[in-house]
C-alpha positions as CSV (number, residue, x, y, z in Angstrom):
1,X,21.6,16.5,3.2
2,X,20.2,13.1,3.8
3,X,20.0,10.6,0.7
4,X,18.3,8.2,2.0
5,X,17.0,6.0,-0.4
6,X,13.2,6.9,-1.9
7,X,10.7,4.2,-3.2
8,X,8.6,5.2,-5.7
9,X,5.5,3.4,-6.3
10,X,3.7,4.1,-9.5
11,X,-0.1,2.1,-9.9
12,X,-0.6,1.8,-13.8
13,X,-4.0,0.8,-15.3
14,X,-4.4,2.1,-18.8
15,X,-3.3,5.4,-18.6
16,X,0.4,4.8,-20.6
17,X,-0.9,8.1,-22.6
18,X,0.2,9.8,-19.6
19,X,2.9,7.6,-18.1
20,X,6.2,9.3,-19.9
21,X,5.3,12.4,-18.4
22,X,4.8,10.8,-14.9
23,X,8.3,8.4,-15.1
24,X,10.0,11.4,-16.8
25,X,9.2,13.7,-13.4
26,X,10.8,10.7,-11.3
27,X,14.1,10.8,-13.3
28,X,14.3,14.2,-13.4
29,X,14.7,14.1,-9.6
30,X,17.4,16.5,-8.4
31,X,18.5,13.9,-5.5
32,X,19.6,10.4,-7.2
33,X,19.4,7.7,-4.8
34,X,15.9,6.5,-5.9
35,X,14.1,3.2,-7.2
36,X,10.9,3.6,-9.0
37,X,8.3,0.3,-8.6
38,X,6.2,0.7,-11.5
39,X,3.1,-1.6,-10.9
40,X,0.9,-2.4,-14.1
41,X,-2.5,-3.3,-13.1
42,X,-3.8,-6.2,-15.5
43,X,-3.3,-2.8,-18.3
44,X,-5.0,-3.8,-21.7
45,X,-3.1,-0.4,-23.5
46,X,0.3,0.1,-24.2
47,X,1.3,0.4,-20.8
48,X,3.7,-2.9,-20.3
49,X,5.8,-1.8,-23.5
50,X,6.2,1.5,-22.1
51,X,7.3,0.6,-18.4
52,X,10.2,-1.6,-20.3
53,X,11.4,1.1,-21.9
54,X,12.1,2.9,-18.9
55,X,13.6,0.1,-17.4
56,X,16.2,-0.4,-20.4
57,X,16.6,3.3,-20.1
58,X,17.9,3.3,-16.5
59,X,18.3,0.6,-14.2
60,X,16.5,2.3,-11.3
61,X,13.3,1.6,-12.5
62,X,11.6,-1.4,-11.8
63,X,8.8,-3.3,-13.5
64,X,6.1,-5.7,-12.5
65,X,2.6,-7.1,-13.6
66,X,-0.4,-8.0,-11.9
67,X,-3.8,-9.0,-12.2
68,X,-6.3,-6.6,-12.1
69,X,-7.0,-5.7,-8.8
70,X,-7.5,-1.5,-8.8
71,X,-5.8,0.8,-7.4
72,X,-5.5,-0.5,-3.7
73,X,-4.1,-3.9,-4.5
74,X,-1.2,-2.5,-6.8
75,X,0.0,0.4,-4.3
76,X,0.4,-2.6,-2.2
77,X,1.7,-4.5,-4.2
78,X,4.8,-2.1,-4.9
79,X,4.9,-1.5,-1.4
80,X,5.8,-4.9,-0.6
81,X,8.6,-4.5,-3.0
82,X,9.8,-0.9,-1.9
83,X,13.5,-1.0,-0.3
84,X,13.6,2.6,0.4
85,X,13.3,4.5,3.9
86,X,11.1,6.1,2.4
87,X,8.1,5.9,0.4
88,X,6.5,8.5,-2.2
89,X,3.3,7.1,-3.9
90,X,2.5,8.8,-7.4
91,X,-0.3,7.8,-9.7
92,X,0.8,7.0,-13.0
93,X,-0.9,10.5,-14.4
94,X,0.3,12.9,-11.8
95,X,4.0,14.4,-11.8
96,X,6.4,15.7,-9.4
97,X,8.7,18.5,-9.0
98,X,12.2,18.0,-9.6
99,X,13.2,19.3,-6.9
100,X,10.7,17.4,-4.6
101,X,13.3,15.0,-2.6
102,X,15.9,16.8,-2.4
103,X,13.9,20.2,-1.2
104,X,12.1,17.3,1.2
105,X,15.3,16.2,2.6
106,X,17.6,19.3,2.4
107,X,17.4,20.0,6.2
108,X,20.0,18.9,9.0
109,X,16.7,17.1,10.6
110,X,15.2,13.7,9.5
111,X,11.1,14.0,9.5
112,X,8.8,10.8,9.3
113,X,6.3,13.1,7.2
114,X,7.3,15.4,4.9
115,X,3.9,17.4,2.7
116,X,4.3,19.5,-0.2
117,X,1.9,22.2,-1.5
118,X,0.2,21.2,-4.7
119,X,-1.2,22.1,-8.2
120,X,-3.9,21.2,-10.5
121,X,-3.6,20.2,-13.7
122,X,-7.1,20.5,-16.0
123,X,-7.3,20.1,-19.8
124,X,-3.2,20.7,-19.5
125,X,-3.6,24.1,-17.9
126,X,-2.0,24.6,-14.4
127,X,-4.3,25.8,-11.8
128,X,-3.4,26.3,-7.8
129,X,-4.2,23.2,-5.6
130,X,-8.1,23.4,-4.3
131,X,-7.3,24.0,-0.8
132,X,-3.7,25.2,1.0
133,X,-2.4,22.2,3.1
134,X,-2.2,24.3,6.4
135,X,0.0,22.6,9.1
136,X,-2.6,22.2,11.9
137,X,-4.3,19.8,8.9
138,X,-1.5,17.2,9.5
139,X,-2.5,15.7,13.0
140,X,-4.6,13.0,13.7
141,X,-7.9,15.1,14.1
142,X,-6.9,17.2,11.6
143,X,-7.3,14.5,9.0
144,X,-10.2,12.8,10.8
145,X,-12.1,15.3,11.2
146,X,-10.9,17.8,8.1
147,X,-10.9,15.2,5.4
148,X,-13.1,15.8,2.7
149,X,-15.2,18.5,4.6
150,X,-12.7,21.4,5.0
151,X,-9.7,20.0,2.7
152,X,-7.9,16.9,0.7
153,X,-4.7,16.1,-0.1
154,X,-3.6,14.0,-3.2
155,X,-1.4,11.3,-2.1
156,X,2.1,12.1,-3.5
157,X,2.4,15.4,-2.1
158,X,3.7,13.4,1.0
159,X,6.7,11.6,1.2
160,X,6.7,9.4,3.9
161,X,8.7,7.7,6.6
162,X,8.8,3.5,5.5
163,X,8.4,2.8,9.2
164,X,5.0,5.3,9.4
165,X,3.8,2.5,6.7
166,X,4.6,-0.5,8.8
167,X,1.8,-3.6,8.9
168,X,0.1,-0.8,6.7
169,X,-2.1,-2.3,3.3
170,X,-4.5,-0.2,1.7
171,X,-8.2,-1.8,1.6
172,X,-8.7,-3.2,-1.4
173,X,-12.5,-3.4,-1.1
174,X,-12.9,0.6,-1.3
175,X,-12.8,2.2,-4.2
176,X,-12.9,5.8,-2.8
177,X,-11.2,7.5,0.4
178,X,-8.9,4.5,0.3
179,X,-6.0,7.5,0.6
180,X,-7.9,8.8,3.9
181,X,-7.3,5.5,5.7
182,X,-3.7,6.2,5.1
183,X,-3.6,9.5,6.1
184,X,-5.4,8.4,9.7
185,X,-3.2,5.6,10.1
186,X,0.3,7.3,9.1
187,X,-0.9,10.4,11.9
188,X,-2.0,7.6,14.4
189,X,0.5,8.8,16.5
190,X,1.0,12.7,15.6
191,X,4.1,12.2,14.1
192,X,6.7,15.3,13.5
193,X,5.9,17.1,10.1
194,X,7.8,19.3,7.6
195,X,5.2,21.5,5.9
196,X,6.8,22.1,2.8
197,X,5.7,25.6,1.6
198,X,5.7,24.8,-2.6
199,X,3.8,22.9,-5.1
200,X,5.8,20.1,-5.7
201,X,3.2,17.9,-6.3
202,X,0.9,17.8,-9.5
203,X,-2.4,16.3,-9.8
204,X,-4.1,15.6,-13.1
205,X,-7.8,16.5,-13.0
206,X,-9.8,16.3,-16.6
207,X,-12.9,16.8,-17.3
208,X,-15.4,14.4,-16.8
209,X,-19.3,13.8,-16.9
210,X,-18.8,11.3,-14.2
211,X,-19.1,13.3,-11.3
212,X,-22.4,13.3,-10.3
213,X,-21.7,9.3,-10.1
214,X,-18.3,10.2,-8.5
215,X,-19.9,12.0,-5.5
216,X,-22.9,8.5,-5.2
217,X,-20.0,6.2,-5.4
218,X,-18.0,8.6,-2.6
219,X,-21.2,8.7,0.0
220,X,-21.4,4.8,-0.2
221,X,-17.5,4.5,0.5
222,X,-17.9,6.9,3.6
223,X,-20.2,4.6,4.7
224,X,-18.8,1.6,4.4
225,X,-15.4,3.6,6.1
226,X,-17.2,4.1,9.6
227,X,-17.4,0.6,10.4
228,X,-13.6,0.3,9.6
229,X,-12.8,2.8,12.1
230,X,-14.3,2.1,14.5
231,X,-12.2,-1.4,15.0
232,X,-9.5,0.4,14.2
233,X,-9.5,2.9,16.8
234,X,-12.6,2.2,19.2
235,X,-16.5,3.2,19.2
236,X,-15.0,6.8,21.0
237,X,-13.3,7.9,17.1
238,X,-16.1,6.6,15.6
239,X,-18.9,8.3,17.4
240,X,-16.6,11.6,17.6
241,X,-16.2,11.8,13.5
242,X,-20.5,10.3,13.5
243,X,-21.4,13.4,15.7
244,X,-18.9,15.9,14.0
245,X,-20.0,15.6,10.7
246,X,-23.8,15.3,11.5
247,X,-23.6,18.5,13.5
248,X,-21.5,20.3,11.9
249,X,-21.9,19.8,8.4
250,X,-25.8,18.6,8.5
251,X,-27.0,21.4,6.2
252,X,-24.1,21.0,3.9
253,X,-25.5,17.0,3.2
254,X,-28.8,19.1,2.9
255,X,-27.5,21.3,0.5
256,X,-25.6,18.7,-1.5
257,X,-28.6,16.0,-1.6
258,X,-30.6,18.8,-3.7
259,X,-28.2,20.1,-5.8
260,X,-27.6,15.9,-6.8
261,X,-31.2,15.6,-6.7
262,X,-30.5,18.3,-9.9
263,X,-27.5,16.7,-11.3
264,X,-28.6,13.5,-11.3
265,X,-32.7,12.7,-11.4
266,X,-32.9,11.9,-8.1
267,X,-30.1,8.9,-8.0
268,X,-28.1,10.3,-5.9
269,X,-30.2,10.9,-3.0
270,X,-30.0,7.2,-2.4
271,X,-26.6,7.6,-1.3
272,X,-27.4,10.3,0.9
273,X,-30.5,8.8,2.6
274,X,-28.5,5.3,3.5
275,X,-25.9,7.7,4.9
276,X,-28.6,9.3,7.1
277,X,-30.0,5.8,7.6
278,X,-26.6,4.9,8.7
279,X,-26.3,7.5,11.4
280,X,-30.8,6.8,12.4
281,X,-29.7,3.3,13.4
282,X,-26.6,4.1,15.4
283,X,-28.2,6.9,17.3
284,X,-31.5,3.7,18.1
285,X,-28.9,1.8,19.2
286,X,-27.4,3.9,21.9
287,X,-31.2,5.4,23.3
């Protein structure tokens, strides 16, 4: 069995009422040779007394505090401070299985990915994940061209190969679909990946009347992502993903725009037409 060491990074920003329940699934890990980064985000909650406590509880866990930055800028800050050769990112109200490393790492052969199943979590009932992570999703097209139209994966249902992460930061200026940029950059290169067949992951999902303003915020984010990748990885990605999801999932935008035309009195089509203005001015520039 390998026991490599694992790095744990857990981003904190006022959600302690959930945090015992998170650090408790890292302890109760099966295989031992962890460290657990927990990063607190500029919380104004309870959240700094209850990170201590876990570190006075076992050594293994480790505590810092930042400024606010969000999400982005504290995954990489504990990045920076991960040791492991490995690195399994969990948000500071998911959980994982206890069995998660050790069932990750139980085979004679070392993978650089390694991607559970999942669960869902709503109002503290368990639910099955949204979509089944099928293996053909964890490619290089199969995230660029999958991601958010046939399937998404929350982020610690991987656990992933420290040198897949290398020169690697998370974009601190999105605030959405940050996690997709991860997921095209760690399969840059198709690496070899262990489909796990089990939820060992669990996301946390509640309720919320935010999600008409969820889906606006999401449509500007996409936007602002295509520029991104195409100096990343060249104006032939770019146009490939522009074309796919015009194409191919046209009427779905359709179909979406009125049914947040309902949900929301009309502000969300905003988002939608500066996407399609997005693509109009691309399309000018090439004719």
């Amino acid at each position: 069995m390998n026991n490599t060491l694992i790095s744990v990074v857990v981003p904190c920003y006022n959600q302690a009422a959930y945090l015992d329940e998170c650090l408790q699934s890292v302890l109760d890990q099966t295989h031992q040779n962890w460290e657990c980064i927990i990063v607190n985000d500029g919380s104004t909650d309870h959240t700094e007394e209850t990170a201590i406590k876990w570190t006075q509880k076992d050594n293994r866990f480790i505590y810092t505090y930042k400024k606010n930055g969000g999400l982005s800028s504290a995954r990489n800050t504990g990045l920076k401070k991960a040791s492991g050769g490995y690195i399994q990112f969990l948000d500071s109200d998911d959980t994982i299985h206890p069995e998660k490393f050790s069932k990750s790492l139980s085979g004679n052969k070392e993978y650089p990915l390694i991607v559970s199943q999942f669960t869902i979590y709503r109002n503290q009932t368990q639910y099955p994940g949204y979509n089944r992570v099928e293996q053909n999703y964890l490619s290089f097209e199969g995230i660029l061209f999958g991601w958010d139209l046939k399937f998404s994966i929350p982020i610690h249902c991987a656990l992933i190969s420290k040198k897949l992460l290398e020169d690697f930061q998370f974009d601190t200026t999105l605030t959405s679909c940050e996690d997709w940029l991860m997921w095209i950059y760690i399969t840059k290169n198709n690496p070899e990946t262990l489909l796990i067949d089990e939820s060992l992951a669990h996301y946390r999902k509640e309720d919320s009347n935010s999600m008409s303003s969820d889906l606006y915020k999401i449509l500007h984010q996409r936007i602002k992502i295509f520029p991104m990748l195409k100096k990343l990885y060249g104006d032939h990605i770019h146009d490939r993903l522009m074309y796919h999801i015009i194409e191919v999932r046209s009427t779905q935008y359709i179909q979406q725009r009125n049914e947040f035309k309902k949900a929301t009195g009309g502000k969300v089509v905003s988002g939608y037409l500066a996407l399609k203005r997005y693509y109009y001015s691309l399309f000018q520039k090439k004719n």
